[in-house]
Every structure is written in C-alpha cells, then in structure tokens.
C-alpha positions in Angstrom: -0.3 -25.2 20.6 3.5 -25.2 20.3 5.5 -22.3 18.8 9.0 -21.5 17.9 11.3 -18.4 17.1 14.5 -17.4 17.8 17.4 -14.1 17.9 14.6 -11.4 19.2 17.4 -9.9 21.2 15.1 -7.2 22.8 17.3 -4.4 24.1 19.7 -5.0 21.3 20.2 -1.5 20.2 22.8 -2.2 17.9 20.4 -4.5 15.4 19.0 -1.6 14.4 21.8 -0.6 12.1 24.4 -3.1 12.1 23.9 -6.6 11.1 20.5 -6.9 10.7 18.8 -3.4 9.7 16.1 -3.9 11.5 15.3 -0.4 10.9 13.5 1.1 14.3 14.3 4.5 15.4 15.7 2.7 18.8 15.1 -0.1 21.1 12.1 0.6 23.0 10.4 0.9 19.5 11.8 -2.7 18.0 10.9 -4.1 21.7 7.1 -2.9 21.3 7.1 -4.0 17.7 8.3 -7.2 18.6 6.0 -7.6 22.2 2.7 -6.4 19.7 3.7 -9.1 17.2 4.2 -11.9 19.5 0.9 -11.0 21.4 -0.8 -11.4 18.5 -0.6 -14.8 17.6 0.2 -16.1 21.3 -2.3 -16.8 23.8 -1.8 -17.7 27.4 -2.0 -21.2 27.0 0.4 -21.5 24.0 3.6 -22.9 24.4 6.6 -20.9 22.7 10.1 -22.4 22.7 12.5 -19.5 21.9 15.6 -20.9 20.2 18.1 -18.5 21.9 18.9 -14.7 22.5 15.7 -13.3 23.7 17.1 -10.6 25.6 20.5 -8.7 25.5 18.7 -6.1 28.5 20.0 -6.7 32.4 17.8 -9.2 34.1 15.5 -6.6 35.6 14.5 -5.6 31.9 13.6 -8.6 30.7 11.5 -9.0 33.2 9.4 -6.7 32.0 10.0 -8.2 28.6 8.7 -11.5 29.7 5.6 -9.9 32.0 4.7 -8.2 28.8 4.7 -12.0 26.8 1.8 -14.1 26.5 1.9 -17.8 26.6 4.2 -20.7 28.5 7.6 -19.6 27.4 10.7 -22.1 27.2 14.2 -21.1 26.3 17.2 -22.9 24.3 20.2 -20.8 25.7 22.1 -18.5 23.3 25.3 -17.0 23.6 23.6 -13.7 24.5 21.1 -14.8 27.3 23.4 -13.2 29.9 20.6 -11.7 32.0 20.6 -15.3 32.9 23.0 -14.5 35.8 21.7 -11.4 36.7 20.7 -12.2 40.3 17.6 -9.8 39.7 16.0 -12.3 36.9 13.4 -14.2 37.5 13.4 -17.7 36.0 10.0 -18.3 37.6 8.6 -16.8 33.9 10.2 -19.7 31.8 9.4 -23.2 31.9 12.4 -24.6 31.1 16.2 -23.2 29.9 18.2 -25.8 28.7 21.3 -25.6 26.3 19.8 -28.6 24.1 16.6 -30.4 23.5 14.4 -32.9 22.1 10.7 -32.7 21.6 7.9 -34.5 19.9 5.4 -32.3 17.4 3.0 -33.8 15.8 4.5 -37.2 15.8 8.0 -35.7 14.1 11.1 -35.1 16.3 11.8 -31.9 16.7 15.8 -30.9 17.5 16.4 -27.7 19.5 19.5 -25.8 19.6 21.0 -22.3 19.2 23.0 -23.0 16.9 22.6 -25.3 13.2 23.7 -28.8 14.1 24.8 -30.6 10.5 25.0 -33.9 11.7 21.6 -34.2 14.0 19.9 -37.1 15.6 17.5 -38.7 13.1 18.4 -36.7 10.5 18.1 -40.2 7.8 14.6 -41.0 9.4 11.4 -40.5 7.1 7.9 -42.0 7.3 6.0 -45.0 5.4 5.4 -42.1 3.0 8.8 -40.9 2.2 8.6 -37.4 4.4 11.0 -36.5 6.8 10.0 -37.4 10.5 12.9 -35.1 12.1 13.2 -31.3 12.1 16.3 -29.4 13.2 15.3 -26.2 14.2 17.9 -23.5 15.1 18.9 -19.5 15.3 22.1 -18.0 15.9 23.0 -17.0 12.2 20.4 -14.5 11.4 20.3 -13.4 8.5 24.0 -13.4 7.4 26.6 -15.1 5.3 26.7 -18.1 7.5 22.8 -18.5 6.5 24.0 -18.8 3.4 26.7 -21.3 3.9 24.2 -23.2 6.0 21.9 -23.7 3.1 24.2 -24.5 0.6 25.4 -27.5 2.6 21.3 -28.4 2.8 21.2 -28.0 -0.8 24.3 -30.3 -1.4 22.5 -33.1 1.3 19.3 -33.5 -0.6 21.6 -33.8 -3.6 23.5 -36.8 -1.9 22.5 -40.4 -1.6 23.7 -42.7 0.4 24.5 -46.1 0.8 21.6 -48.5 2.3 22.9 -50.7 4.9 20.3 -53.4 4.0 21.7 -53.8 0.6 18.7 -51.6 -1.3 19.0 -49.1 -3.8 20.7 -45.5 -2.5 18.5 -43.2 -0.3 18.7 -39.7 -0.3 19.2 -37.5 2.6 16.3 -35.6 3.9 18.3 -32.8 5.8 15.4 -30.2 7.5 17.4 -27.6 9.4 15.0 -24.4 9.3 16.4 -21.2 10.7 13.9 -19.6 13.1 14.8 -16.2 12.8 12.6 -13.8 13.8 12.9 -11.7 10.9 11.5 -14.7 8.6 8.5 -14.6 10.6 7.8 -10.5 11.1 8.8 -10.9 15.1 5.9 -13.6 15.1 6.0 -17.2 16.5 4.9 -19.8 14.0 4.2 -23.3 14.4 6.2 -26.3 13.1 4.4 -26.7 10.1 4.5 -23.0 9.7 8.1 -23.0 9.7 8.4 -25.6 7.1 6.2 -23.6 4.5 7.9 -20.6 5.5 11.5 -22.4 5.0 10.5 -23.7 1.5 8.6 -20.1 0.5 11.7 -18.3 1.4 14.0 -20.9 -0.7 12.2 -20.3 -3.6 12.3 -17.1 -3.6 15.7 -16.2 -2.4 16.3 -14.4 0.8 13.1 -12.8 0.9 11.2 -12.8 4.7 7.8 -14.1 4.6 5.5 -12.5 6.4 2.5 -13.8 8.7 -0.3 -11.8 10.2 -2.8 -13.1 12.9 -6.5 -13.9 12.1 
C-alpha cells in the first residue's frame, strides 16, 4: 500500500508556536507524537512518499527519526531537507530522494512535488466516466495564507471551461491539487483516495483538519 504526507519537520522547534501552533510543550514531544502516529497506520511493507521537509534535525538526528519509522520511505525534497548534506546521514533508509516525480496509483497519475504546481502534467485528463485521472499532490504551504490563495485559484478552475480542440462543446477543468499537510491528517499518512475525501471533507467545511485514527 502507498502513502503520502508531507511538512512533518521533526526537530522543528519553532512550529510549536509560530506558524503552525502545533501546540507541544517542545520538540521531542511533537517528534513522538508524530513517530506514534505514523506507526500506527504504517507497516513495514507500506510505501510512504513524503512530500518534503521531514526533518529540520542534523543528519545524525534524523537518523534516529527514520530508524524509529516503519515502512519503505521515499522523499520529494523540500527546502528544509538540509540534513541531506550532512555527511553523517544515511540515505540507505530512503528509497528514493528526488526533487520531482511521477507515479501511477491505482490507474491515476499521481504528480509529486514540494511545492503546488498550477499548470501540472495531465491536469485536462479525466476517464470514460468524467473523473479526473491526475492528482497533484504537494506541501510546502501548510496551513497559511498561501493555502488559501492556492484554493481559490482551484475554485476559480473548476469554474472555467475551456475550449475543445475537436470542435465539441466547452469542457471544464478538473484541477486536483490536494495539500498533504500533516496537520490535515493528525501526523498520519493516508492513501490517495484518503487524501481526496479528506481534501473535499475539509473544503466543505472550511479550514477544519480531519482527523484519521487506525483500525
């Protein structure tokens, strides 16, 4: 099974009370929060592609991050993976780093990146059913104003129609770019279609977080 979050930033002291209020007393709390909640929904064989800014701790420390993780983990780089080049990391825990990727789910495309692409590959495509057969999945913004802007241009692309090259009425825009924050999830991976219903749950109602809880 494949899983995706992103912007855990373990070691991130700061998060705590700037930004995005996580509310732990300190970063060895938020980091066994966050280890307890991925744990229980990963299992060793799991796949979980982390969309960015795991760690802000030296590479010696997120070693014992990642020892700590279950599953086969992959990483999208973020602008805060600097343990990265911290000759004491070990890359031998991740599968793959890469800045940018592509990957098939469940016979959608998947995009990967840190940070929300507007104009992404396959964005127009949809199946024999009308539903959208490409996902843009990204981090980066958190929960901040630039979440906000992000969505309104969504809004205003499903709004849109445009012009069909064959001559046929207008088509509308699909536009799926879902924010994996970590925060949206309660620190816990969540599959693609888990993502989706958690993207439209938390449109619906606002800015709330939707939480998820292992069976």
């Amino acid at each position: 099974m494949r899983y995706y979050i992103s912007d855990l930033h373990f070691h991130h002291e700061n998060l705590n009370y700037q930004m995005d209020h996580r509310g732990f007393l300190n970063a060895a709390e938020m980091n066994a929060h966050m280890i307890h909640q991925w744990n229980s929904r990963i299992r060793d064989k799991d796949e979980v592609v982390v969309l960015g800014d795991l760690s802000l701790g030296t590479g010696e420390e997120t070693n014992g991050i990642l020892r700590q993780l279950r599953g086969r983990i992959c990483l999208i780089e973020g602008n805060h993976d600097s343990y990265l080049t911290d000759r004491q990391f070990d890359r031998s825990r991740l599968e793959w780093v890469k800045p940018y990727a592509e990957l098939r789910d469940n016979k959608r495309k998947v995009i990967l990146s840190h940070y929300p692409m507007i104009c992404y590959n396959g964005q127009y495509r949809k199946d024999e059913e009308g539903r959208p057969r490409t996902y843009m999945l990204y981090g980066h913004v958190h929960d901040t104003f630039d979440e906000v802007l992000v969505n309104r241009y969504q809004d205003e692309t499903r709004r849109a129609e445009r012009p069909d090259c064959h001559g046929g009425p207008p088509l509308s825009v699909p536009c799926q770019m879902i924010n994996c924050f970590c925060m949206f999830s309660d620190y816990i991976p969540l599959t693609l279609d888990e993502w989706i219903d958690a993207d439209e749950k938390r449109r619906s109602r606002g800015t709330d977080h939707i939480s998820f809880r292992a069976e």
